[in-house]
Backbone bond lengths (Angstrom), bond angles and torsions (degrees), N, CA, C in turn:
res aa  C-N    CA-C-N  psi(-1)  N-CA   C-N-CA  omega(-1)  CA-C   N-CA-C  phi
1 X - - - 1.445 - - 1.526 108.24 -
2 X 1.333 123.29 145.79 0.757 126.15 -145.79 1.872 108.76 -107.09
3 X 1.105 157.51 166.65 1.161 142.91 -149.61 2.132 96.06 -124.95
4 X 1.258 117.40 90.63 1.151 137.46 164.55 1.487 126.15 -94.12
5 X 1.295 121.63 141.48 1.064 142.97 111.88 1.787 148.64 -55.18
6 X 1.477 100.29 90.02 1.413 95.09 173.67 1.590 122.97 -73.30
7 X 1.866 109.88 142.56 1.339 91.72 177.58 1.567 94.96 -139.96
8 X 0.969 102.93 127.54 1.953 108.89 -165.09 1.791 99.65 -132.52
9 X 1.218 111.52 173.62 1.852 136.28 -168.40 0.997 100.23 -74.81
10 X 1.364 126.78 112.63 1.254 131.52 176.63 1.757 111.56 -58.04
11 X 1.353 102.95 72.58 1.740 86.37 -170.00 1.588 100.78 -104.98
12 X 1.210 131.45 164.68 1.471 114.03 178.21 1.065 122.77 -68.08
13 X 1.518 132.53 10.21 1.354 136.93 -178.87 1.721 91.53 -75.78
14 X 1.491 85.05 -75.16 1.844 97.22 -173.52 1.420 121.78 -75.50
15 X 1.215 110.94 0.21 1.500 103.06 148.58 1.970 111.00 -70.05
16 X 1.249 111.40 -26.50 1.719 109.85 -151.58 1.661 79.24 -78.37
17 X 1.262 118.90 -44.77 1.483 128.51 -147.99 1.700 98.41 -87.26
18 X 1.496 118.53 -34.05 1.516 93.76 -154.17 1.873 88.03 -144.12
19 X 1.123 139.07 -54.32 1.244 131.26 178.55 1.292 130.62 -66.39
20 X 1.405 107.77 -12.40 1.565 113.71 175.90 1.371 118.03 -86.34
21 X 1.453 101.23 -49.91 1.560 114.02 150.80 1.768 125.98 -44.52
22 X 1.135 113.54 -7.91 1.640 122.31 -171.68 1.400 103.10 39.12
23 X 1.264 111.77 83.53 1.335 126.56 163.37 1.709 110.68 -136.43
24 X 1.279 105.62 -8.39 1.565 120.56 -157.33 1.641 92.25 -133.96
25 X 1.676 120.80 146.26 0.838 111.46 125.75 1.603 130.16 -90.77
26 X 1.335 124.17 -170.71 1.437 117.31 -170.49 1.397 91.00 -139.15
27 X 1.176 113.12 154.33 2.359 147.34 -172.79 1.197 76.39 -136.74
28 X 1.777 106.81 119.57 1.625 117.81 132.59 1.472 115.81 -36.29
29 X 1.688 112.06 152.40 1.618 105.13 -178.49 1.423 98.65 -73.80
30 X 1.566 129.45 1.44 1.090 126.59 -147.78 1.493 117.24 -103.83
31 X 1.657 99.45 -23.09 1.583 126.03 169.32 1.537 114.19 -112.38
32 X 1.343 117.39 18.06 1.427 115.93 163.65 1.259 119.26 -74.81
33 X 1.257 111.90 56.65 1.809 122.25 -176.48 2.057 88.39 -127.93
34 X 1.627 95.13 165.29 1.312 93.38 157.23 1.696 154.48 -24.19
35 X 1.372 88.83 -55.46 1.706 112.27 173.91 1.626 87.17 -69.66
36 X 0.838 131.04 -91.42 1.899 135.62 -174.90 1.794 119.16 -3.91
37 X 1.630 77.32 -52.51 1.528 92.55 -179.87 1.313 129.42 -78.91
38 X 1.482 101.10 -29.52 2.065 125.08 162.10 1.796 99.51 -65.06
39 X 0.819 134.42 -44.38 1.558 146.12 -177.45 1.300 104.59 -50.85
40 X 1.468 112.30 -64.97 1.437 117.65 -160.71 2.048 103.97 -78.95
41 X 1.717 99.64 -31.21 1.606 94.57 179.19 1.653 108.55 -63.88
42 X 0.952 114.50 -40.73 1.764 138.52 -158.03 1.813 97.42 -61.59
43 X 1.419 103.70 -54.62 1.698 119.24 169.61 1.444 88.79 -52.34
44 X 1.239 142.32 -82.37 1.752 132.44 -135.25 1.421 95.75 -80.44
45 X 1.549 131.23 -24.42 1.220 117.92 -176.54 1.376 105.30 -93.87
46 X 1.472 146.84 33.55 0.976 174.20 138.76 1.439 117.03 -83.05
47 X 1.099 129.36 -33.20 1.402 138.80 -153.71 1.664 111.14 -147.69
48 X 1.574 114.87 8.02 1.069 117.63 -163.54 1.654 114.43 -86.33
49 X 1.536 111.67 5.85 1.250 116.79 160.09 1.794 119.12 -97.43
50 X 1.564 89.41 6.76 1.794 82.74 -173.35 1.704 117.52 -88.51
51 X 1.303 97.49 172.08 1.795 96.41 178.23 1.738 124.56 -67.33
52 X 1.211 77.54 -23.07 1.762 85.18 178.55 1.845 105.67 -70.23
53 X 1.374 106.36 -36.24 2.054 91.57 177.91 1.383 85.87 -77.33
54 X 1.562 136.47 -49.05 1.614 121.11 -149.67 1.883 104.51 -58.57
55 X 1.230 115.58 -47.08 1.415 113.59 163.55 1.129 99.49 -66.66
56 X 1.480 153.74 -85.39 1.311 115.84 -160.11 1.691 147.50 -17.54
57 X 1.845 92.91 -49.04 1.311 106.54 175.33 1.912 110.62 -66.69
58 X 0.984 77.42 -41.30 1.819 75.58 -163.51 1.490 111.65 -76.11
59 X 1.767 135.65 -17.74 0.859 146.62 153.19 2.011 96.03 -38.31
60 X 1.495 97.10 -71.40 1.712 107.78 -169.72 1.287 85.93 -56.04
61 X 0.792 139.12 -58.46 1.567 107.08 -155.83 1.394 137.31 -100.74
62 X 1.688 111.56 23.74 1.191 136.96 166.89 1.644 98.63 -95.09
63 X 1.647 125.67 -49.70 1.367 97.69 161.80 1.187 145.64 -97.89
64 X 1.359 108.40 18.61 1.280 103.10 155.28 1.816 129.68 -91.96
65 X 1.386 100.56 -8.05 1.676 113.73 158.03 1.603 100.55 -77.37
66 X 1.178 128.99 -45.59 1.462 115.84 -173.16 1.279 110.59 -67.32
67 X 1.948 124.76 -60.23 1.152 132.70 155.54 1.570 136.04 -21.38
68 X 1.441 116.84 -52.91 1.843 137.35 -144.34 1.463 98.36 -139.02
69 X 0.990 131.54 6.28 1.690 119.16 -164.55 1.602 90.82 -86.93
70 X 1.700 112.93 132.20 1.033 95.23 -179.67 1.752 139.55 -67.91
71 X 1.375 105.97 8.69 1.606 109.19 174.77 1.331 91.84 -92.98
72 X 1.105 166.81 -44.12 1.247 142.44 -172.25 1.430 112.88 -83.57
73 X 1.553 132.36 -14.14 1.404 101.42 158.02 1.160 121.57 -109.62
74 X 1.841 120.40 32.13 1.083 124.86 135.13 1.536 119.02 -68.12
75 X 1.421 121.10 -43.99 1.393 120.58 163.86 1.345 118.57 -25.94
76 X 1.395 95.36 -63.00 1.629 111.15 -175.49 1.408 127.59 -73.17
77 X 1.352 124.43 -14.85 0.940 153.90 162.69 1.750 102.66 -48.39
78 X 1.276 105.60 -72.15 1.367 139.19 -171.61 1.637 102.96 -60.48
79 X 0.986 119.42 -51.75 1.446 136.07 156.31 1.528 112.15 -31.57
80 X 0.778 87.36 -61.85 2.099 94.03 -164.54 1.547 96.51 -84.96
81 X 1.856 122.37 -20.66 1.591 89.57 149.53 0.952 124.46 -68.05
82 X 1.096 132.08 -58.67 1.605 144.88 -175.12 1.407 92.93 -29.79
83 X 1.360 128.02 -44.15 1.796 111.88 -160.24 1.400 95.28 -78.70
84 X 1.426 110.95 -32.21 1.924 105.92 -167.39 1.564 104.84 -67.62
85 X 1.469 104.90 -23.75 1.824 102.64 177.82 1.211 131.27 -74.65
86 X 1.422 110.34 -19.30 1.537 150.12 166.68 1.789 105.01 -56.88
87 X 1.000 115.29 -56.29 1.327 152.86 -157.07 1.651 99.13 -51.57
């Protein structure tokens, strides 16, 4: 896996889900234009040896193995038949 940075719309969805948690950075909806997006790369490639991306990344990518790995949403998968059979 590869060592990323997510950077998504600061909307209150994905703030609740992914920037609050520091797994995400966040773009105002207001600078989600070009310049916005040069801004926010320009910052991490500036800073891209610091602790704040190295926890970033590894935050993301502990939940998205806990979250997305595909044996657990086969689990879950499997799960939500079981409830529809229930049903």
């Amino acid at each position: 896996m590869q060592n990323r940075i997510p950077i998504v719309t600061a909307t209150p969805a994905l703030k609740d889900l992914y920037i609050d948690k520091g797994i995400a950075l966040g773009i105002d909806q207001e600078k989600r234009n070009g310049k916005g997006i040069a801004e926010t790369l320009n910052e991490i490639l500036k800073k891209d040896k610091s602790e704040k991306y190295d926890n970033l990344i590894k935050k993301g990518k502990d939940y998205v193995k806990k979250n997305y790995s595909f044996d657990n949403m086969i689990k879950k998968q499997i799960e939500n038949y079981k409830n529809i059979l229930k049903s």
